[in-house]
C-alpha positions as a LaTeX table, in Angstrom:
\begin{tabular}{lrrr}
\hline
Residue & $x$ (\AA) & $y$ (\AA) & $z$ (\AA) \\
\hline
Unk1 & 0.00 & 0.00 & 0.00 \\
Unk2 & 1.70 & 3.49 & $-1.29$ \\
Unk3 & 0.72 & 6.64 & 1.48 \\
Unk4 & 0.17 & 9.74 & $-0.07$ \\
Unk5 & 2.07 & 12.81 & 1.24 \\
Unk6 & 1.68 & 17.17 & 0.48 \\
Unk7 & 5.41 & 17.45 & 1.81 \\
Unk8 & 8.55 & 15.47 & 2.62 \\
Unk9 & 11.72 & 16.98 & 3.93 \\
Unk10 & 14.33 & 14.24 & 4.28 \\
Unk11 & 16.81 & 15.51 & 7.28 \\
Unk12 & 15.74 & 16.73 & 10.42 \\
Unk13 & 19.35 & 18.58 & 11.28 \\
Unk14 & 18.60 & 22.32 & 12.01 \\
Unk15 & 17.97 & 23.07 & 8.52 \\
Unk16 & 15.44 & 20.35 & 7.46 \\
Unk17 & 13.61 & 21.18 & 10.66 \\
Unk18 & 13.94 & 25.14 & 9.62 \\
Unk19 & 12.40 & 24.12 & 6.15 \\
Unk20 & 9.87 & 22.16 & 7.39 \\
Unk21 & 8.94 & 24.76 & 9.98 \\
Unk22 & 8.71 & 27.45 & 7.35 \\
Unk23 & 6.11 & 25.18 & 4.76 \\
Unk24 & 4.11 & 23.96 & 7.68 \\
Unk25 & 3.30 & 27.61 & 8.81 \\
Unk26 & 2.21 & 28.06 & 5.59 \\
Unk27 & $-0.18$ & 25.61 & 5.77 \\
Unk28 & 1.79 & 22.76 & 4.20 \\
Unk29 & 1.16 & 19.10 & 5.44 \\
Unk30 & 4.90 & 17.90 & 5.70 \\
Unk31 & 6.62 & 15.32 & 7.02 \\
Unk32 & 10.56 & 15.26 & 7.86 \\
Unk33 & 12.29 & 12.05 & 7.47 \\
Unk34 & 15.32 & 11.43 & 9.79 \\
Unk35 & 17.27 & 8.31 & 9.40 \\
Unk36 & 18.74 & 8.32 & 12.92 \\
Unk37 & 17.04 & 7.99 & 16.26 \\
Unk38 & 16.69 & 11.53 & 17.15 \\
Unk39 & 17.15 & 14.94 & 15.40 \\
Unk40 & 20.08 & 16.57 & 14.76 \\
Unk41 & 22.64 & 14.51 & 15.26 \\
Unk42 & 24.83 & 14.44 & 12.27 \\
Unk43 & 26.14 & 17.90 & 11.24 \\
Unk44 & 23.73 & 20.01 & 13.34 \\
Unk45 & 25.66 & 18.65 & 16.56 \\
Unk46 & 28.90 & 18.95 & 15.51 \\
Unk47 & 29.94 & 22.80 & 15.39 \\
Unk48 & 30.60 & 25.60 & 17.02 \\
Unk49 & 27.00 & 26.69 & 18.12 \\
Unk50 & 27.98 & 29.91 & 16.12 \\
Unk51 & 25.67 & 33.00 & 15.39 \\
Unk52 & 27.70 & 34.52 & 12.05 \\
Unk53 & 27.44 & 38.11 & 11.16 \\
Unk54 & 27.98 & 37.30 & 7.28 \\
Unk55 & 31.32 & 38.26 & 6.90 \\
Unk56 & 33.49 & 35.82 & 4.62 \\
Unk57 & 31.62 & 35.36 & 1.70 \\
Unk58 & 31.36 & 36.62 & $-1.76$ \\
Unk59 & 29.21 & 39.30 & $-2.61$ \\
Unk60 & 25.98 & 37.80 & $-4.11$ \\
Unk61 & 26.49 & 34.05 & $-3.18$ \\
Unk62 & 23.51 & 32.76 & $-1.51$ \\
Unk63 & 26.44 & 32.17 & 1.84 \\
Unk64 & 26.40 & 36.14 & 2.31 \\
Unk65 & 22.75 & 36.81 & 1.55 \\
Unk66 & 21.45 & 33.84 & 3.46 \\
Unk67 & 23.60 & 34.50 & 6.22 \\
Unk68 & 22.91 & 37.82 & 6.61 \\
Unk69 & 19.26 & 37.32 & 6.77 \\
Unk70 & 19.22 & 34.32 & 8.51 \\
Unk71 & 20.95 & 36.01 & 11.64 \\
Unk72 & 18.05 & 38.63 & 11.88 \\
Unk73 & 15.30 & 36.10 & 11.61 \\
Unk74 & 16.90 & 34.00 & 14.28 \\
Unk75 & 18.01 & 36.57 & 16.76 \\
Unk76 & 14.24 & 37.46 & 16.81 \\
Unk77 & 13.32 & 33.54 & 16.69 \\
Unk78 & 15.69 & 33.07 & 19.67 \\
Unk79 & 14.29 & 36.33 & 21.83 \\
Unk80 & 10.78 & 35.16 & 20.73 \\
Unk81 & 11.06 & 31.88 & 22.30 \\
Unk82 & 13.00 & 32.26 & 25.26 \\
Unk83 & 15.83 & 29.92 & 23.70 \\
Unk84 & 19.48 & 30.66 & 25.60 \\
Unk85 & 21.97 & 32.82 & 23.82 \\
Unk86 & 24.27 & 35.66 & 24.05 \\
Unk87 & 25.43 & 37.91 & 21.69 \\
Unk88 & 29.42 & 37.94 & 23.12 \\
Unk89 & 31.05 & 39.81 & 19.81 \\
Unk90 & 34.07 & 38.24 & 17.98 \\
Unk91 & 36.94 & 39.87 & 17.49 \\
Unk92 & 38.90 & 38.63 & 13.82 \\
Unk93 & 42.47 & 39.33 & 14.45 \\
Unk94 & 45.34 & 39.51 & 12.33 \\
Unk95 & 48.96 & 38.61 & 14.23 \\
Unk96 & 51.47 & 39.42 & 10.73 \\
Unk97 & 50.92 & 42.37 & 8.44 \\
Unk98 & 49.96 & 40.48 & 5.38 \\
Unk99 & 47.02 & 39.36 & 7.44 \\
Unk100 & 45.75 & 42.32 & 7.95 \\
Unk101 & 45.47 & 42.35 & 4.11 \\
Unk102 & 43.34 & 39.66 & 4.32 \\
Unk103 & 41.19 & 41.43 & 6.99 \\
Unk104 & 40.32 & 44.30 & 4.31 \\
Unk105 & 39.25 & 41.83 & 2.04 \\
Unk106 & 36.88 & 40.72 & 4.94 \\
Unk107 & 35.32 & 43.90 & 5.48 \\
Unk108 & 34.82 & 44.54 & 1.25 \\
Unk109 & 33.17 & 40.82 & 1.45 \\
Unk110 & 31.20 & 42.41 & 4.79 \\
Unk111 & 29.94 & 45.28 & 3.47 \\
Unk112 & 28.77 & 43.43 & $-0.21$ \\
Unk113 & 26.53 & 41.20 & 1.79 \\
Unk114 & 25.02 & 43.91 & 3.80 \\
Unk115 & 27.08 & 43.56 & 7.07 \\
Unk116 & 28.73 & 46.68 & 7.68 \\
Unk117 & 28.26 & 46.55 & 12.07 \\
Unk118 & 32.60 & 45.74 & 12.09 \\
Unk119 & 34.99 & 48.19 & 13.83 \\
Unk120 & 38.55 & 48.52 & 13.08 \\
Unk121 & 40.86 & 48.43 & 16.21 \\
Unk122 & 44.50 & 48.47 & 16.70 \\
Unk123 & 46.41 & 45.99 & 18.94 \\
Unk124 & 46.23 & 48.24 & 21.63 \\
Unk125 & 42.42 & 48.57 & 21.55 \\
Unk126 & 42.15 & 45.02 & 21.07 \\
Unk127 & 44.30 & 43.86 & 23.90 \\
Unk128 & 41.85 & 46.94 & 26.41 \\
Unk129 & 38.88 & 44.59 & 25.47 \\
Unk130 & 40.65 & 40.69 & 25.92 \\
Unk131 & 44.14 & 41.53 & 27.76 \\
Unk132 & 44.95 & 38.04 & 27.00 \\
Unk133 & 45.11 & 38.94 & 23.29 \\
Unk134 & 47.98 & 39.69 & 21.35 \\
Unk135 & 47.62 & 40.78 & 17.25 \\
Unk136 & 48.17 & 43.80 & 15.44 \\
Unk137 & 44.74 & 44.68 & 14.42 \\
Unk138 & 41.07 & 43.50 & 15.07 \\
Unk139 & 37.90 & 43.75 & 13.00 \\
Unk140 & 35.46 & 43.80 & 15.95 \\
Unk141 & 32.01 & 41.41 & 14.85 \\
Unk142 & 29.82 & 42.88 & 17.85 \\
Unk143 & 26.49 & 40.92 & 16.38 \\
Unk144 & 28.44 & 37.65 & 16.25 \\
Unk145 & 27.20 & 35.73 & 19.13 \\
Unk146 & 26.33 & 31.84 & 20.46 \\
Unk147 & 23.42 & 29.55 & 20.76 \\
Unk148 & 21.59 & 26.34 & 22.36 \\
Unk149 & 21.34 & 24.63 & 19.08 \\
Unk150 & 19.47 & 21.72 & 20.47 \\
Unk151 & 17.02 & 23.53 & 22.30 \\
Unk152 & 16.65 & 25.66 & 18.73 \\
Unk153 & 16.08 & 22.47 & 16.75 \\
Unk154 & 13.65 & 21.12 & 19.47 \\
Unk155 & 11.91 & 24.45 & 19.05 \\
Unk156 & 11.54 & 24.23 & 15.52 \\
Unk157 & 10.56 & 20.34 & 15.67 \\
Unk158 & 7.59 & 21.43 & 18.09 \\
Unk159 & 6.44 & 24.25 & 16.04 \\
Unk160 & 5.95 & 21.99 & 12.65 \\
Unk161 & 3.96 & 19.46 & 15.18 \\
Unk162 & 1.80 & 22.34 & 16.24 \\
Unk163 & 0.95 & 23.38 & 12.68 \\
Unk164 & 0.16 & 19.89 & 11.76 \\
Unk165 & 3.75 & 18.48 & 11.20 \\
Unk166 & 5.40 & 15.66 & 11.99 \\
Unk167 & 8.80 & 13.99 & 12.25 \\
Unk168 & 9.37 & 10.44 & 11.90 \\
Unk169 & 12.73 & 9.03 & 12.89 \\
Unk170 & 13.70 & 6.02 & 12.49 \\
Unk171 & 13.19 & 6.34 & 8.85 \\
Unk172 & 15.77 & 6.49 & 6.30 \\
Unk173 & 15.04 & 6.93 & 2.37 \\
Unk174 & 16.41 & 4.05 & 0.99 \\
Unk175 & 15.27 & 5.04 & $-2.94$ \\
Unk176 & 12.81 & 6.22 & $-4.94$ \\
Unk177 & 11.00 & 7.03 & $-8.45$ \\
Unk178 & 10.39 & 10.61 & $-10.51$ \\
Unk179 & 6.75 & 9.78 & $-11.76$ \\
Unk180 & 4.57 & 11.91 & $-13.38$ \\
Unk181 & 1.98 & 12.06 & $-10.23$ \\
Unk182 & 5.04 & 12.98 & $-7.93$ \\
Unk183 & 7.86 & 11.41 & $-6.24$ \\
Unk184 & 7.84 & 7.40 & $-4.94$ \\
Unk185 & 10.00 & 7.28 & $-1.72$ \\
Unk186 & 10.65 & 3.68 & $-0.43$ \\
Unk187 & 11.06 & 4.28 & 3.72 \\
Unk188 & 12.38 & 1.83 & 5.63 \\
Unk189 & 12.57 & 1.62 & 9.08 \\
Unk190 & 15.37 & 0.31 & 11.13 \\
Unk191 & 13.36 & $-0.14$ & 14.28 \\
Unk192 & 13.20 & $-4.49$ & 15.06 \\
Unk193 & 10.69 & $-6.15$ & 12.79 \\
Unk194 & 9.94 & $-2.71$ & 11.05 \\
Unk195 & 8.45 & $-2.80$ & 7.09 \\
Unk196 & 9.40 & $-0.36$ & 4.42 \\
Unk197 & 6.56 & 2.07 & 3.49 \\
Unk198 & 6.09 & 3.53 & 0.10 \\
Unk199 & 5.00 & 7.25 & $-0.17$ \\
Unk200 & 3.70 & 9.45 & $-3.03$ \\
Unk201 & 4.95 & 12.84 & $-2.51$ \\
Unk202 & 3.60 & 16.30 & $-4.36$ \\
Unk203 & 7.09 & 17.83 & $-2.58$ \\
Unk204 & 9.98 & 16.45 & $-1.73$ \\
Unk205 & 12.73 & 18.99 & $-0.03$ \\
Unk206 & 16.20 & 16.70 & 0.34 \\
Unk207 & 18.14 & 18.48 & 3.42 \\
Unk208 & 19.78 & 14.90 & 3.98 \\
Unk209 & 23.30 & 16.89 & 4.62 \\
Unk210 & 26.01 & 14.42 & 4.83 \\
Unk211 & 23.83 & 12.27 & 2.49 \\
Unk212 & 22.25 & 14.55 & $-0.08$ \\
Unk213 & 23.96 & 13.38 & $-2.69$ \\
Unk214 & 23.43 & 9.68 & $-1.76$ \\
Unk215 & 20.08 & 9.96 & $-1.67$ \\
Unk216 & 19.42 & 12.16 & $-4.97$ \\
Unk217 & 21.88 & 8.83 & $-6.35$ \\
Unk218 & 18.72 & 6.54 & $-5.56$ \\
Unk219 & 16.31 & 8.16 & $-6.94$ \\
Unk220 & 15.37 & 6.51 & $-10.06$ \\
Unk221 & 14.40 & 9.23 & $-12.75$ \\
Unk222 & 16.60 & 12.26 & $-11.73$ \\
Unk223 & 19.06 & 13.34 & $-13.73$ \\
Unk224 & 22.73 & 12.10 & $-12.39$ \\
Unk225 & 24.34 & 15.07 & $-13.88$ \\
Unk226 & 22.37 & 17.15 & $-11.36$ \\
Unk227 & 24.01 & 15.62 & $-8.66$ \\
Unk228 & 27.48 & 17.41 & $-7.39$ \\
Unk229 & 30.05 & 15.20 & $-6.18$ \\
Unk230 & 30.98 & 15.48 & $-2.60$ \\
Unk231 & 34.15 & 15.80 & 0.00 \\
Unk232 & 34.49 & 15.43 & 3.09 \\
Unk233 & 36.35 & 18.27 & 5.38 \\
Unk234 & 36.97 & 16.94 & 8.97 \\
Unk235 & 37.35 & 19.08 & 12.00 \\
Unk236 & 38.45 & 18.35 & 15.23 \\
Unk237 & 37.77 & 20.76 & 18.38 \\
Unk238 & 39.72 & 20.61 & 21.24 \\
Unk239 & 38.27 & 21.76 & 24.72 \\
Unk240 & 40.32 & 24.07 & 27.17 \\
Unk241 & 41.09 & 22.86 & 30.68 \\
Unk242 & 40.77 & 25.98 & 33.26 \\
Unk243 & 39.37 & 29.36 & 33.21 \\
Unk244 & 38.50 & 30.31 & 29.71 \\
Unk245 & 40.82 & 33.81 & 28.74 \\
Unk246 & 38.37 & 35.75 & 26.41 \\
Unk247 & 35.04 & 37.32 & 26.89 \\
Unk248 & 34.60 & 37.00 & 22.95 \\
Unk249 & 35.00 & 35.13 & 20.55 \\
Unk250 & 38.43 & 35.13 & 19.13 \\
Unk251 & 38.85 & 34.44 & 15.05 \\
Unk252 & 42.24 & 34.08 & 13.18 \\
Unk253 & 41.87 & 35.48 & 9.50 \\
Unk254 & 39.66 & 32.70 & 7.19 \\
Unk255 & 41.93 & 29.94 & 5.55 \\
Unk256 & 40.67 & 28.44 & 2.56 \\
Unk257 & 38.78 & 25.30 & 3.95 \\
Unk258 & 37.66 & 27.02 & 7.28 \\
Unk259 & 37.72 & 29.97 & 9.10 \\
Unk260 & 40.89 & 29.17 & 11.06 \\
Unk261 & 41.43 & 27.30 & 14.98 \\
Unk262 & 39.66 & 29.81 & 16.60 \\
Unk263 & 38.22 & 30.24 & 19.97 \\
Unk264 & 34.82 & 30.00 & 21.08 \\
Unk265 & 32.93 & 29.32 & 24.52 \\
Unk266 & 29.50 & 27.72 & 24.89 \\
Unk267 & 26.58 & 29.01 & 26.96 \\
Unk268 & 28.11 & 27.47 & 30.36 \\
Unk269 & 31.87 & 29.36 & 30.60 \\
Unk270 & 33.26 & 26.24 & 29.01 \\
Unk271 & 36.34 & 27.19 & 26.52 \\
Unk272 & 37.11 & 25.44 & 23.08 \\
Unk273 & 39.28 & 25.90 & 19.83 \\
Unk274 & 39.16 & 24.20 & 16.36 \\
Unk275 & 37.87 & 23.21 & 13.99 \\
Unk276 & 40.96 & 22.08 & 12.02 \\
Unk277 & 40.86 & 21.53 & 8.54 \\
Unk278 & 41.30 & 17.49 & 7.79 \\
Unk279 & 40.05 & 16.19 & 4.19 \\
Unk280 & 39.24 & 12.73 & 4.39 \\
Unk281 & 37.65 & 10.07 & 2.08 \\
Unk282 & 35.38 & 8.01 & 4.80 \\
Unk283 & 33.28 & 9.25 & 7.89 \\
Unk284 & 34.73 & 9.11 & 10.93 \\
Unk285 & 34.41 & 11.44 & 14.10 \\
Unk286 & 37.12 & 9.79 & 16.34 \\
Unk287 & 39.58 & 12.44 & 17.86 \\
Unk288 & 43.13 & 12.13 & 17.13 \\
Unk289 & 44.69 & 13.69 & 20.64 \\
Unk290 & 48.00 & 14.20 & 17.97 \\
Unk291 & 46.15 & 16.48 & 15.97 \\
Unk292 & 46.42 & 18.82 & 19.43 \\
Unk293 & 49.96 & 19.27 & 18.70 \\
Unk294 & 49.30 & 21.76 & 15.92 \\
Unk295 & 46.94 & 23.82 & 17.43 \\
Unk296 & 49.45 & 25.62 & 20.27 \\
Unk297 & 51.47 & 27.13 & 17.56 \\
Unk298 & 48.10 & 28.43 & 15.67 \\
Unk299 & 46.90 & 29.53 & 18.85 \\
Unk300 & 49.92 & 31.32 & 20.73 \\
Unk301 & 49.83 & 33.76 & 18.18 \\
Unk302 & 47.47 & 35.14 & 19.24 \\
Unk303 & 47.13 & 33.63 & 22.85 \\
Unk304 & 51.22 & 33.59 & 23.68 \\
Unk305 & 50.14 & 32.15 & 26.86 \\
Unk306 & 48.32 & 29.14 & 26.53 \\
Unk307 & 49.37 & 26.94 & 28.94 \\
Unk308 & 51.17 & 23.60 & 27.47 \\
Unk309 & 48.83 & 20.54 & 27.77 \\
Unk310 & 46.19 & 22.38 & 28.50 \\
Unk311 & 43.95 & 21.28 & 25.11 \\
Unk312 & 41.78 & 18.30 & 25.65 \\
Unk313 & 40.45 & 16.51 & 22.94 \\
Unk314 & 36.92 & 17.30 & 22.66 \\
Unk315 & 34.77 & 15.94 & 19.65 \\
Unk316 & 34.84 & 16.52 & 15.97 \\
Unk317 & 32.49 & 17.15 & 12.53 \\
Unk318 & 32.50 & 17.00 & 9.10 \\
Unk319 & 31.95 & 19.65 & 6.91 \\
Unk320 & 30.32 & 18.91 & 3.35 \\
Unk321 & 32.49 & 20.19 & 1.03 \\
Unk322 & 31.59 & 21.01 & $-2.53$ \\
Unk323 & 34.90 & 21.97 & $-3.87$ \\
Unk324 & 38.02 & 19.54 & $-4.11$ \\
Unk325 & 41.10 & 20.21 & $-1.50$ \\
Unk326 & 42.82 & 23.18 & $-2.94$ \\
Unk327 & 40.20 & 24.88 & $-5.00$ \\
Unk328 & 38.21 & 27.99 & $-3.42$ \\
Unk329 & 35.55 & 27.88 & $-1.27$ \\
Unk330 & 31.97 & 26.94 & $-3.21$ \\
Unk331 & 28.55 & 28.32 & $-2.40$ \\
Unk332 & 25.89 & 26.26 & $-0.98$ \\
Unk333 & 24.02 & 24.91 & $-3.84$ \\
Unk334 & 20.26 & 24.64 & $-3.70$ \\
Unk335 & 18.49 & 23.92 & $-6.91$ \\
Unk336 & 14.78 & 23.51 & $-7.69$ \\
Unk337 & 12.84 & 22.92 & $-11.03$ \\
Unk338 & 13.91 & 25.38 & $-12.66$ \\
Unk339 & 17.98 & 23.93 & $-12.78$ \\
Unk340 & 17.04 & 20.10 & $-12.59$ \\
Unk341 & 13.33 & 19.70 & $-14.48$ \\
Unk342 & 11.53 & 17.38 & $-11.38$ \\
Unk343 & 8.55 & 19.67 & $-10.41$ \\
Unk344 & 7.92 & 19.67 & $-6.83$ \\
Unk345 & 12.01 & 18.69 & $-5.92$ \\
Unk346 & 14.25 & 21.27 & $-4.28$ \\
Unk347 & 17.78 & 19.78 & $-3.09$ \\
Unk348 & 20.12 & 21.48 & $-0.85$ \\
Unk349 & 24.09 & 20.51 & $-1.49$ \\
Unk350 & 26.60 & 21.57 & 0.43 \\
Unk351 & 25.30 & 23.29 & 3.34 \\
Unk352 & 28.35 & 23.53 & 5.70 \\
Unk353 & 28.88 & 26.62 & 7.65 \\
Unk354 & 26.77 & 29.34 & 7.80 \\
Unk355 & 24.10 & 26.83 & 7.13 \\
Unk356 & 22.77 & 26.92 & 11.28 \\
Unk357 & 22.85 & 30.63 & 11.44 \\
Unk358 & 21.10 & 31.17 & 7.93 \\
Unk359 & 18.72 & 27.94 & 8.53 \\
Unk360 & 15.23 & 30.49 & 8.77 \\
Unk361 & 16.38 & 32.38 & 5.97 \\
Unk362 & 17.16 & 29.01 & 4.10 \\
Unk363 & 13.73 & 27.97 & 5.03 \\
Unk364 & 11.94 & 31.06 & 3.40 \\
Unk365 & 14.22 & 30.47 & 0.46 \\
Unk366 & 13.00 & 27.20 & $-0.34$ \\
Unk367 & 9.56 & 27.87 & 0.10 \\
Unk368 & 10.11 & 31.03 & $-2.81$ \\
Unk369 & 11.27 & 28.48 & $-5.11$ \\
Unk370 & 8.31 & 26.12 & $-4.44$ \\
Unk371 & 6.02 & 28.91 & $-4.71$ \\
Unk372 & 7.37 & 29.12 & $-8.58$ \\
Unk373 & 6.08 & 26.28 & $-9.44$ \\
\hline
\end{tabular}
């Protein structure tokens, strides 16, 4: 027997959920499919809890504008629902004068996307704020802040339930057909004794992350040239024993894979650095305590006084990648029927960082190119 569905968003990580929130207030009847036991697991647990200001990307990639927007929308989502945060600041500092190069090329990237709330301050002014710091100059981010990411997913998973929503774990897409009617998911569950379901879909949203481009590679009917190949960008955080040193966050200039081993906190005082930069070929999230040894040398210049085995090795995430190791950065790629042809199919590649902090704004987008159809 074949169920018959409005809306399915496959991936409840932080994004999925924002999608689904955003068609379900509109009166959608959706469903979000979530292969693992509980929701955002994957990617969605695995980063720096990060509120971006929109800083790093260039000037009319969907990165900049979606980040942009997305941290107005969920500032006011986050004050709106009582959901822990603080907006701390980051300071981006540059230790050598050739990075301070690359810090003007921040604030053109900034001020492209609309985010011109940076202040320029000399090491002297930088050290008054975080006397702990040591650099030459500082862009100051002061609407860069932190988040409860699980309790903003949870939010946004009971939100699509009260509109009529649900969210079915336990419930991986294993493949699927392109009819004319729709789209045919086969679901199976991975619960004891559970039986695969078959649902006809008007809508079908794939936010599977990690997965994306697995899925899309299943479904029987959509064009394989549509489907970006994918790398895999480990990171590995470490987590700082003792009384954290900084009030803000602390940012080295962006690298080409990631923005650098900086230093963040989360809500409860507790002090981290990373992520590193590791392309691999396989999944894997087990921490390498070797990979510590690198990060005192990034981080004594601009913390000279970091302690010697004071890094512990916390937990680490992987970023989907879209380009290849050595090529520049790619935008996030969401295409709907206007690039691929499948009416009622919007897939999301590629959603690494900024994708939490521009998740509502990546929600409304998704819903404009439905609404085109």
């Amino acid at each position: 027997m074949t169920d018959t569905l409005d809306c399915a968003v496959i991936g409840a990580g932080v994004v999925g959920l924002a999608i689904a929130r955003t068609l379900a207030r509109q009166g959608r009847d959706v469903i979000v499919l979530e292969s693992q036991d509980a929701i955002g697991t994957v990617t969605s647990a695995r980063n720096s809890e990060v509120i971006h200001a929109g800083l790093y990307y260039p000037e009319g990639s969907l990165k900049g504008r979606l980040c942009v927007r997305g941290k107005g929308l969920l500032y006011d989502y986050l004050d709106h629902h009582g959901i822990e945060h603080h907006r701390c600041g980051k300071l981006v500092v540059a230790t050598t004068e050739a990075e301070i190069d690359i810090l003007q090329g921040v604030v053109k990237k900034a001020a492209a996307n609309g985010c011109r709330e940076l202040d320029w301050l000399d090491g002297a002014e930088a050290q008054a704020l975080e006397p702990h710091l040591q650099c030459l100059k500082a862009l100051s981010s002061p609407t860069t802040g932190i988040l409860d990411s699980h309790a903003y997913m949870l939010s946004l998973q009971g939100e699509i339930e009260a509109h009529g929503g649900w969210v079915a774990l336990n419930s991986p897409v294993l493949s699927g057909e392109v009819r004319g009617d729709g789209i045919l998911l086969n679901v199976g569950g991975t619960e004891p004794h559970s039986k695969q379901t078959q649902v006809m879909c008007k809508t079908v949203i794939n936010s599977a992350g990690l997965d994306a481009q697995a899925v899309m590679g299943t479904i029987t009917g959509f064009p394989p040239t549509h489907i970006p190949k994918r790398y895999l960008c480990k990171g590995t955080y470490f987590s700082l024993s003792g009384k954290a040193p900084f009030k803000r966050l602390i940012y080295p200039v962006p690298g080409a894979a990631s923005l650098g081993c900086h230093y963040t906190r989360d809500l409860g005082g507790q002090g981290r650095f990373g992520p590193d930069a590791e392309w691999v070929d396989e999944i894997d999230y087990a921490v390498d305590p070797a990979r510590g040894d690198s990060f005192y040398d990034q981080i004594k210049r601009y913390w000279p006084d970091l302690p010697d085995g004071a890094l512990i090795p916390a937990y680490s995430g992987m970023r989907p990648k879209l380009q290849a190791p050595g090529e520049t950065a790619h935008d996030f790629k969401i295409e709907g029927p206007d690039v691929h042809g499948i009416k009622g199919l919007v897939n999301l590649f590629g959603i690494e960082s900024p994708g939490l902090t521009a998740s509502l704004a990546i929600g409304e987008h998704v819903a404009g190119l439905l609404d085109t159809v």
